[in-house]
Each structure stands twice: as C-alpha cells, then as structure tokens.
C-alpha positions in Angstrom: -0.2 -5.0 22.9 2.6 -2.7 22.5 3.4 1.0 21.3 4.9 1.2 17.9 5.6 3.4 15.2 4.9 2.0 11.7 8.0 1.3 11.2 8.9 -0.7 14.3 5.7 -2.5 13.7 7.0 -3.5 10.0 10.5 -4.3 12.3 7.8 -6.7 14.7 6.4 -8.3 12.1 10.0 -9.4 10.0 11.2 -10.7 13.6 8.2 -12.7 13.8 8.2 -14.0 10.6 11.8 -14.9 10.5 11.3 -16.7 13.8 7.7 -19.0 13.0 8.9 -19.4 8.8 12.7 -21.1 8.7 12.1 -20.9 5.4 12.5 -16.8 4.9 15.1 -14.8 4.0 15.2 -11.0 4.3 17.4 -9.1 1.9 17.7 -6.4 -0.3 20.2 -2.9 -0.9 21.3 -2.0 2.6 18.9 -4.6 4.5 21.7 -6.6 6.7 24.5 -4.8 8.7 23.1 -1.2 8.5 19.3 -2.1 9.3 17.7 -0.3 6.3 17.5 2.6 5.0 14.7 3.6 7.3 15.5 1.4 10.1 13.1 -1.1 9.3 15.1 -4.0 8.9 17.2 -3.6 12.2 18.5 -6.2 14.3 17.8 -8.9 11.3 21.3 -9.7 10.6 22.4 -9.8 14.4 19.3 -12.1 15.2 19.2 -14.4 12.5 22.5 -14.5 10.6 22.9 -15.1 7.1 19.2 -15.2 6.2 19.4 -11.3 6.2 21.5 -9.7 3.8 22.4 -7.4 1.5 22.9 -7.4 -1.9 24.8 -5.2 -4.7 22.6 -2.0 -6.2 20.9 -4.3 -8.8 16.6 -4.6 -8.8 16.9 -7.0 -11.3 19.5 -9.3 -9.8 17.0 -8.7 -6.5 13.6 -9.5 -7.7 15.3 -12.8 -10.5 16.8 -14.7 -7.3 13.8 -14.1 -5.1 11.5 -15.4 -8.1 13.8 -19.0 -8.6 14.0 -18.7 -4.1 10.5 -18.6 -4.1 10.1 -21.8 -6.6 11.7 -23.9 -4.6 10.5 -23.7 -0.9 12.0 -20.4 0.5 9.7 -17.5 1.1 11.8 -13.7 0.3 11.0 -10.7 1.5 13.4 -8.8 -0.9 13.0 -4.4 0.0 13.2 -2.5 -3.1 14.3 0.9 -1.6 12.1 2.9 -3.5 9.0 2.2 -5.2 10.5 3.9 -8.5 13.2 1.6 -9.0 10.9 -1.4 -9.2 10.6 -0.2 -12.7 14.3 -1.6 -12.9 12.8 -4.8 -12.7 9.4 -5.0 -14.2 9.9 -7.8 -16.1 11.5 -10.5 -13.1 8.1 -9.2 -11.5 5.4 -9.1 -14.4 6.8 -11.6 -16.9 7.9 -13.9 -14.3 7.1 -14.0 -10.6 3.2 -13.3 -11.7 3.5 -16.0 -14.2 4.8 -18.5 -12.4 1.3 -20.6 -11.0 0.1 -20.0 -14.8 3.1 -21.3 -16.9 3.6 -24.4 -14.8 0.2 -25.3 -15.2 0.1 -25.1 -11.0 2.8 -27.1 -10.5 4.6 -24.5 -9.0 4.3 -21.4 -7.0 6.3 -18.0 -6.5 5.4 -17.2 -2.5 7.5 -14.2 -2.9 6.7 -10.5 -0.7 8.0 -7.6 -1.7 8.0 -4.6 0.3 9.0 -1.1 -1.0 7.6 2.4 0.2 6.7 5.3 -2.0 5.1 9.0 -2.2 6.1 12.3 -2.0 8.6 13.4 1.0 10.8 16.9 1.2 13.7 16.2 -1.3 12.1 13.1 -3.0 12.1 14.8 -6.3 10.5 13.4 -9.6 12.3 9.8 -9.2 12.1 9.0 -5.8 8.5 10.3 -5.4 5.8 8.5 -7.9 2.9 6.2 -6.7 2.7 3.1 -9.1 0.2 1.2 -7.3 -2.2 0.7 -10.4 0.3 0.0 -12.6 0.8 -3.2 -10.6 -2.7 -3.6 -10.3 -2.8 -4.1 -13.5 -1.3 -7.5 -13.1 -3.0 -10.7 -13.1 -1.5 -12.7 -10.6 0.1 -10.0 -8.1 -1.6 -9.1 -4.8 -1.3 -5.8 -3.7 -1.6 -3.8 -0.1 -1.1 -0.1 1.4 -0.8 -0.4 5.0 -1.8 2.8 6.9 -1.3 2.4 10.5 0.9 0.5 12.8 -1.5 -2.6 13.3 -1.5 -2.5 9.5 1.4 -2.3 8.8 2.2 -5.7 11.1 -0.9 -7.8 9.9 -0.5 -6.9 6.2 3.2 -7.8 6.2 2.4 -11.0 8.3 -0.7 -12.1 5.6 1.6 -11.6 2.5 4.6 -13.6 3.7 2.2 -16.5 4.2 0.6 -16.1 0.9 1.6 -18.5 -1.8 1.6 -15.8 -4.3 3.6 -12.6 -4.8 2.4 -9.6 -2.9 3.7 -6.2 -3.3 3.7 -5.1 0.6 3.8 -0.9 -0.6 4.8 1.1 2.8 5.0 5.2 2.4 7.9 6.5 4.3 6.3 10.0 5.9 4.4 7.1 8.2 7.6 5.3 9.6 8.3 7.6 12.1 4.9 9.1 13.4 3.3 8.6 16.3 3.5 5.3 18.5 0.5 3.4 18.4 -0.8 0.1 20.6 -0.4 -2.7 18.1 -1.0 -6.6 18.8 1.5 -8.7 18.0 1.6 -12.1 17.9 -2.0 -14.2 17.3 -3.4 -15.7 13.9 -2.7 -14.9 10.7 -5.4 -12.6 9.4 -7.1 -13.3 6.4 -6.2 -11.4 3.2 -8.9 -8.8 1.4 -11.7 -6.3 2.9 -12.4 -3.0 3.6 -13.3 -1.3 6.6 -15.4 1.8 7.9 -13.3 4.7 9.2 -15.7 6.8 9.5 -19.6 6.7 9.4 -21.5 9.3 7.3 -24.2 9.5 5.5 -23.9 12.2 3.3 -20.9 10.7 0.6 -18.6 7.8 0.7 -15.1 8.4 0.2 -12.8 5.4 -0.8 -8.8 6.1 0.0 -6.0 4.2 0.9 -2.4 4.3 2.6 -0.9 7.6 3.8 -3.9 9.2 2.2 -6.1 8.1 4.5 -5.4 10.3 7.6 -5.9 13.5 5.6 -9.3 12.2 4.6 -9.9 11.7 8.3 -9.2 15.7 9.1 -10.9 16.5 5.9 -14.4 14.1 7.0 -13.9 15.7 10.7 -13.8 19.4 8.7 -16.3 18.9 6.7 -19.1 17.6 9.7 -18.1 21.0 11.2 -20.1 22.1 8.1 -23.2 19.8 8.6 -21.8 17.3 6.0 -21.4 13.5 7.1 -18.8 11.6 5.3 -18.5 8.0 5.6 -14.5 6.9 5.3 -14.2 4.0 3.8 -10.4 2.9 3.6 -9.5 -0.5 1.6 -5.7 -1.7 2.9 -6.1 -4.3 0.2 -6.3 -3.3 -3.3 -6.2 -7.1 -4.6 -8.2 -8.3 -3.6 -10.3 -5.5 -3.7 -13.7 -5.2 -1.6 -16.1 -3.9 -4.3 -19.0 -5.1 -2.5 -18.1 -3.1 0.4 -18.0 0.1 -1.8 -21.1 -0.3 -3.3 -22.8 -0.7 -0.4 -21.4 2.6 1.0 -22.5 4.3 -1.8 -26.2 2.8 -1.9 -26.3 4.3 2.0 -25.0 7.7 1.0 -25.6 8.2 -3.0 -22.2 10.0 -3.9 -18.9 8.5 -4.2 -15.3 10.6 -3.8 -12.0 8.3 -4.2 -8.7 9.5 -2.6 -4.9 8.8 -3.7 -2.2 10.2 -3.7 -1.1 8.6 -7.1 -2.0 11.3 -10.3 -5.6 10.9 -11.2 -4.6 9.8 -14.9 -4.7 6.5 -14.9 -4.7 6.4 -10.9 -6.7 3.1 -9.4 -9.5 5.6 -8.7 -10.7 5.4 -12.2 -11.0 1.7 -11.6 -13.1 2.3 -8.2 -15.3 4.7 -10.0 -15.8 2.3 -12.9 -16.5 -0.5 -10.9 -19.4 1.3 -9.1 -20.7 2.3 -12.5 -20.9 -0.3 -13.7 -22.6 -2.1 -11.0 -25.3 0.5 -11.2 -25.2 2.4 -8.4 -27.8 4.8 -7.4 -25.8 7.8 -7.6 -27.5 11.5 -6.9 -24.0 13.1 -8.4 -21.6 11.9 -10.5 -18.5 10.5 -8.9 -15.0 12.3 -8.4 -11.3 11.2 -8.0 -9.0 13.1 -6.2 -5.2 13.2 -6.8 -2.1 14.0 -7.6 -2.0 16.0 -11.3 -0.2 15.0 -14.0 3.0 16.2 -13.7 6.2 15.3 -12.5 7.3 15.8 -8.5 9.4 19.3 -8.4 12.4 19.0 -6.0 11.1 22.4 -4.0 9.1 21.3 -1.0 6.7 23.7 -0.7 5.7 23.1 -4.5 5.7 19.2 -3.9 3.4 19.7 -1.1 0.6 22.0 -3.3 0.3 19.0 -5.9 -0.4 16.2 -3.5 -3.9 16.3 -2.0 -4.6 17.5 1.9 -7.2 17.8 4.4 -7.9 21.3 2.8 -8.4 20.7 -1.4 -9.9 17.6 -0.3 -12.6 19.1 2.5 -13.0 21.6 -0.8 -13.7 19.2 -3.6 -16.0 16.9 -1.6 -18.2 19.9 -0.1 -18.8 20.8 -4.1 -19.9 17.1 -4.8 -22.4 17.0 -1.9 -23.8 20.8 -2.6 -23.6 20.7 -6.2 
C-alpha cells in the first residue's frame, strides 16, 4: 500500500506495465522528455528509453500507428491530451482499431489502450471541456472505463493494457491532483466489468460514474440528513456495463436517478434508464438523468461551474423524485 494521488497512481501503474509487458510503448503529444502535460507520464523516458516518446501534434498520425502497433504484437498506450481532440481521429478509432477482430475474421487483434481525460476545469472552455463517453459507447468493439479514485485509476489502467481489445482508459483532470490516497500496487490483474455499492440506501438508487461520483457521495450524505437513504451505486466500467447490478438496486429501492457530468441529450444515462425499462423494473416513480444541459462550456468559471451538476442541484433533484 502506498499514498497516491490519482495521478501518481496512473504514473504507478505505466511503470508497472512498462516493466512486466516488454512489449508496450508509451507515447503521445508531450508524453517523453517533459512527463505529460499533467505529470502523468513522468520518469517514462528516463526509465525505459525509447519506448516513451513523443510524437508531432497529429491524433490521427497517433491513433493510425498505434492501430498497425497493436496488430502486430506491441501493446500502445498512446495519451490523447484532451478528450475533444479524439474527434481528430474518429475514424483510426471507429473504422479501424474497433474493426480490427471483425474484418480479419479473428485472425487478428488491436490490444491497443488509450488514455485521455476530459470534463469541465477553470479555463477549459467549449473545446477542451466536453464529455464524449457515449459517443464511444456507441461502438461495437471498444471497451470503455472512468476511473474515480486512486485504486481505480491503477487497476483500470492495469486491466486495459492487458486486454486484447481497445479500451478508451477516460481519466478527468480536476482528480489528478487531489488528495493522496492508500493504493495497492502490485498483485493480479483484476478482472474487467462490475459495479460496486458506494453507498447503501434504501430509498433510490443513483447510478454515476468518474469525477461525478464524489459529488453524489456529499449529495447521498445531504440528503440522509433529510431522512432519505440513497443507495450509490458507481459503475467504473461502462463496457462492459453491469446491468444486472442496476436492476437489482432498483428492485431494493423502487426509483432510479443516473448521474454524469456529460449533457443529458444523448448522455449514457438515457441508455441506463432504458435498460432498466426495459427489463421491467418495478419502479414507484419514473426515472431521472441528471447532467450537463445542452449547451456549449462558457470560458467564465463561475458560469461553467452552474451548468455542471453538484452535491447541491443533485441533493435537489433526487429529494423531488423520492417525495414526488
């Protein structure tokens, strides 16, 4: 056990892997000499040489070398600074990296991990700021976590890079640098998938995910102050997704809230609630997703901040489900 940030624990976990997988490179904009943008990637270069490196401001040229690395025997981990300019390459990551077991008829595999980090930070403005998680999700063939604490965001990294498919590894950057945390290093590679209990309640479920997740922690702890017992239920692993642990929170409470930062349009949320409708679930009030609104990040902090959800709007909207 040791006390980490979450980024020194993403840091942890590259060090491991570059050290147990010979067959990994690390590399990305900024990634070698100067350590990251955030810091993450420190001590790569110095430690293991030209397997860490950096590459020219090009997504595309990124994401196209790391699919044909993958293909034959390496294992990337390619850092695409921003969430937002993934878009840059959408089609090296939909059209090929998720094709690649398909086209080949199984022949061949893409065991490709791509980290990036998104959400809304002072300054991030409306192209450095946007949560895309569902439009990946939409992808057959792409696996797809939000790490949330330090011991996340080790084993999550750690499962992906061992994963013989590609796996969007999607980090938020207002976590790097909070408070230190024990984390285990070191031991076996845990299994990908599954949900876990944050919280136990027994008044309404609420689903969230990634940096999300702690403000739904105030909000539960807010709202028992009020006589109302919300069960947390946070999923790290969006695909594979635990459905069957959802439903089974919401057949012990009856009402179901989902939480992300992401704009409710189109958000994953829609695809929680739609999976727990159409499982028929015994619901005593109809479901609700909380988010973002539809609109684009300002660059003024303190009108950035009133769009993305907190403990308070989300205490708020979850007391009206429960007292109707």
């Amino acid at each position: 056990m040791r006390e980490m940030t979450y980024g020194e624990a993403v840091n942890a976990a590259l060090h491991r892997l570059m050290e147990e997988l010979p067959e990994t490179l690390v590399y990305g904009e900024d990634v070698g000499v100067p350590g990251g943008v955030f810091g993450v990637t420190r001590g790569l270069r110095k430690q293991y040489g030209e397997r860490a490196f950096d590459t020219p401001i090009s997504e595309s040229a990124i994401l196209g070398s790391a699919v044909g690395a993958a293909m034959f025997g390496r294992r990337p981990i390619v850092e695409i600074m921003w969430a937002d300019f993934s878009l840059v390459a959408l089609d090296q990551i939909v059209n090929q990296a998720a094709n690649v077991r398909y086209v080949s008829g199984g022949r061949l595999k893409a065991p490709l991990t791509i980290r990036t980090q998104q959400g809304n930070a002072p300054g991030a403005c409306a192209q450095h700021s946007q949560c895309l998680e569902a439009l990946f999700l939409h992808v057959p063939g792409l696996r797809v976590c939000m790490p949330s604490t330090p011991q996340d965001a080790y084993d999550l990294l750690v499962t992906a890079v061992h994963c013989d498919d590609p796996v969007l590894v999607i980090e938020n950057r207002t976590l790097y640098f909070g408070r230190k945390e024990p984390v285990e290093t070191g031991g076996p590679v845990r299994p990908m998938g599954g949900a876990r209990t944050r919280r136990q309640g027994s008044d309404v479920t609420i689903v969230t995910w990634g940096a999300m997740t702690q403000r739904v922690l105030e909000a539960a702890e807010a709202l028992a102050g009020e006589g109302i017992e919300a069960e947390v239920l946070e999923t790290p692993w969006l695909n594979p997704f635990d459905t069957d642990a959802v439903l089974a929170g919401v057949a012990r409470t009856g009402r179901l809230a989902v939480v992300h930062e992401a704009n409710v349009t189109g958000g994953f949320g829609a695809e929680v609630v739609a999976r727990v409708a159409g499982a028929g679930a015994p619901l005593s009030a109809p479901p609700i997703r909380i988010g973002a609104p539809d609109v684009r990040m300002p660059a003024a902090p303190a009108l950035a901040q009133a769009l993305v959800p907190d403990a308070a709007r989300i205490t708020g909207d979850v007391r009206a489900l429960v007292k109707g």
